[in-house]
RODO-444312 format. One line per 10 residues: for each residue x, y, z of C-alpha. Coordinates in pm, 1 decimal, decimal comma, m for minus. Layout:
BEGIN
X:Y:Z; ...
This chain:
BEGIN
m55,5:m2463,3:m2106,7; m79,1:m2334,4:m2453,9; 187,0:m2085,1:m2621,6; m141,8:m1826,9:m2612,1; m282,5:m1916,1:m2246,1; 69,8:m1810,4:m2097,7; 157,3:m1510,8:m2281,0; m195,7:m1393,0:m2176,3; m109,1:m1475,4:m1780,6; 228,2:m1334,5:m1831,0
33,5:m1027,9:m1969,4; m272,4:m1001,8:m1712,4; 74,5:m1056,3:m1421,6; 266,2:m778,2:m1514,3; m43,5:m557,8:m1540,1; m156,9:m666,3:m1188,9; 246,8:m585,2:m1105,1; 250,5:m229,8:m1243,2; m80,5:m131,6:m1104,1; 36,4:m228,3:m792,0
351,1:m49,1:m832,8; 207,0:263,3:m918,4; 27,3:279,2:m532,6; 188,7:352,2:m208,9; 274,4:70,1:m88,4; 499,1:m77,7:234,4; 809,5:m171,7:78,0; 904,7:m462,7:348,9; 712,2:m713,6:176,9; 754,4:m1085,8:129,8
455,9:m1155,5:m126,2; 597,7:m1027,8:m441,9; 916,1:m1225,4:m335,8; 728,2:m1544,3:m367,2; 552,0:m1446,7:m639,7; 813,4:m1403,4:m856,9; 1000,7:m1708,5:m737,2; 735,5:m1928,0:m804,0; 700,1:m1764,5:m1140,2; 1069,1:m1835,9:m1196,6
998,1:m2196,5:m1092,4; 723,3:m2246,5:m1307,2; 938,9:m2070,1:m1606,4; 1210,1:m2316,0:m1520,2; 1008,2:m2617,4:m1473,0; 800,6:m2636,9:m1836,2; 1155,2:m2703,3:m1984,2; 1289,4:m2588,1:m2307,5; 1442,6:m2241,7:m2185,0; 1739,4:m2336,2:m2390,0
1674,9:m2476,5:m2744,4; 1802,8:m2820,6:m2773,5; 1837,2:m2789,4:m3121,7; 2058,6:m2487,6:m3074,3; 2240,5:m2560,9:m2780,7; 2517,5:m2290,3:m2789,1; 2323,8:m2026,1:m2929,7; 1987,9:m2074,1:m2704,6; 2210,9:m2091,6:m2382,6; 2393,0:m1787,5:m2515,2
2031,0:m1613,1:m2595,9; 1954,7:m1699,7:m2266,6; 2214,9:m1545,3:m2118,3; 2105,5:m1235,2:m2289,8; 1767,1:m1241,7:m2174,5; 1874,6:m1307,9:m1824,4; 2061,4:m1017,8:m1813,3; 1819,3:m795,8:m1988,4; 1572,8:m848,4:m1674,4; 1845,2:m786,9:m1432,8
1920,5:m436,5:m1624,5; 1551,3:m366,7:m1637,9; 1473,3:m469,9:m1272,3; 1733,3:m236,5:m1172,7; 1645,9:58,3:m1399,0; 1277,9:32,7:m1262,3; 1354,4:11,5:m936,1; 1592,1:310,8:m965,6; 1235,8:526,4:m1111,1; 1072,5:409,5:m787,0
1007,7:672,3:m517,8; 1130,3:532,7:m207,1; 1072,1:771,5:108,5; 1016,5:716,8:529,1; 769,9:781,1:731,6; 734,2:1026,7:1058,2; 711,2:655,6:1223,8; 980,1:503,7:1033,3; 810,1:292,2:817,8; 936,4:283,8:442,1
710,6:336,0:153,3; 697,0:327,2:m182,2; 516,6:421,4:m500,1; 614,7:364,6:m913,0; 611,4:696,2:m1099,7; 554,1:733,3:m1484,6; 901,1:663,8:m1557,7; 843,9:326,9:m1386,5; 557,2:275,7:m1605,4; 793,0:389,8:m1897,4
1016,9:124,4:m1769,9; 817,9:m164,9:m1804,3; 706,5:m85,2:m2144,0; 1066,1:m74,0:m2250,3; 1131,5:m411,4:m2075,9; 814,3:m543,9:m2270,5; 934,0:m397,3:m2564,5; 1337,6:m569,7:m2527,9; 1125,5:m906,3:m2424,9; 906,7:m926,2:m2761,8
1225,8:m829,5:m2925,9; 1425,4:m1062,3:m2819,1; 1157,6:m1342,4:m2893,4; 1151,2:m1196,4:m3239,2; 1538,4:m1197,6:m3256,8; 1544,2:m1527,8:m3104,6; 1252,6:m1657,0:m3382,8; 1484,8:m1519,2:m3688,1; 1787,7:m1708,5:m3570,0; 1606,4:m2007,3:m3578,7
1537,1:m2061,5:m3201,7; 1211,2:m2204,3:m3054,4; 1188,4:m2134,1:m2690,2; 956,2:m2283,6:m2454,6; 675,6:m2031,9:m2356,4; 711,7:m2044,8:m2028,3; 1071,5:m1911,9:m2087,0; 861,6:m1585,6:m2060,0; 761,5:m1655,5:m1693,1; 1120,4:m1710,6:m1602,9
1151,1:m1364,8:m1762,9; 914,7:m1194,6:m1588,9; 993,4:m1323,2:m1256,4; 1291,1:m1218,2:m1230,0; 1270,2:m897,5:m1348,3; 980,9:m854,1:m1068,4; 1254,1:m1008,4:m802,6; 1532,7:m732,6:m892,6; 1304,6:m495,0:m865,0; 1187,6:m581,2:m525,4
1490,0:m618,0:m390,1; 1665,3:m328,2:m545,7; 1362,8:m77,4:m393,2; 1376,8:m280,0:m22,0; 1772,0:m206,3:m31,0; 1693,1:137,8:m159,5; 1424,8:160,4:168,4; 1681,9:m1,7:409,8; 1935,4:302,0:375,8; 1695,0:560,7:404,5
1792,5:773,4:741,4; 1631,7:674,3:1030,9; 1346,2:958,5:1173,6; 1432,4:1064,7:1436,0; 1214,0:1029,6:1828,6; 1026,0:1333,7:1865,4; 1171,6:1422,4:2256,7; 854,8:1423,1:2457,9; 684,5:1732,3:2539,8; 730,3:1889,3:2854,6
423,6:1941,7:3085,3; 298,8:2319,8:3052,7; 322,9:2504,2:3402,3; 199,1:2844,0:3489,7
């Protein structure tokens, strides 16, 4: 894939992502897990996350990346509201801080290409998918933790029969 072709899937992704987001939604979910593991995979897989040219600065740009998703996966799932169900069943739904959030964590991405670019570094594009993916992943599991510890509901006790 070309350097254009992926930055406009990683693009039309994260859209899909924070559309999703932003509607109630079960948070016990197993898709998005895959999905972003496969998007790691692919990241990983077209080679040239570090620059070979480089070697101790791309691994330690890299590094800084990584962790920049982590931080933003967490800060976006803390702006998710998380909430249970009379039947127990967790929810959740992005608010307009989470949308907020993933504009930063655009914004720290493109900057860190740019930063990356001025040091002389030339990173694979797909280093954007392994990005991406994992930011999605910390999310995910961040808000299904977040769901887990909710209180339980508790049973409704069953209504007596009326007599007269």
């Amino acid at each position: 894939m070309e350097s254009t072709q992926i930055a406009a899937l990683s693009v039309a992704v994260v859209l899909f992502v924070v559309y999703r987001q932003m509607m109630t939604r079960r948070t016990e979910r197993r898709g998005l897990f895959v999905f972003a593991g496969v998007m790691m995979l692919v990241g990983l897989a077209g080679g040239g996350v570090v620059d070979i040219r480089h070697p101790a600065l791309g691994v330690l740009m890299l590094v800084v990346e990584l962790a920049v998703a982590v931080g933003f996966g967490f800060l976006r799932a803390a702006t998710v509201r998380v909430w249970r169900d009379e039947a127990g069943v967790t929810w959740s739904r992005g608010t307009g801080w989470t949308a907020a959030a993933w504009l930063a964590s655009l914004a720290s991405r493109v900057a860190l290409l740019g930063a990356g670019y001025a040091l002389g570094l030339s990173p694979a594009p797909t280093s954007v998918l392994l990005f991406v993916g994992l930011t999605i992943a910390v999310q995910s599991v961040v808000v299904t933790l977040r769901a887990r510890t909710l209180p339980r509901v508790p049973a409704r006790p069953a209504s007596s029969p009326l007599t007269s």
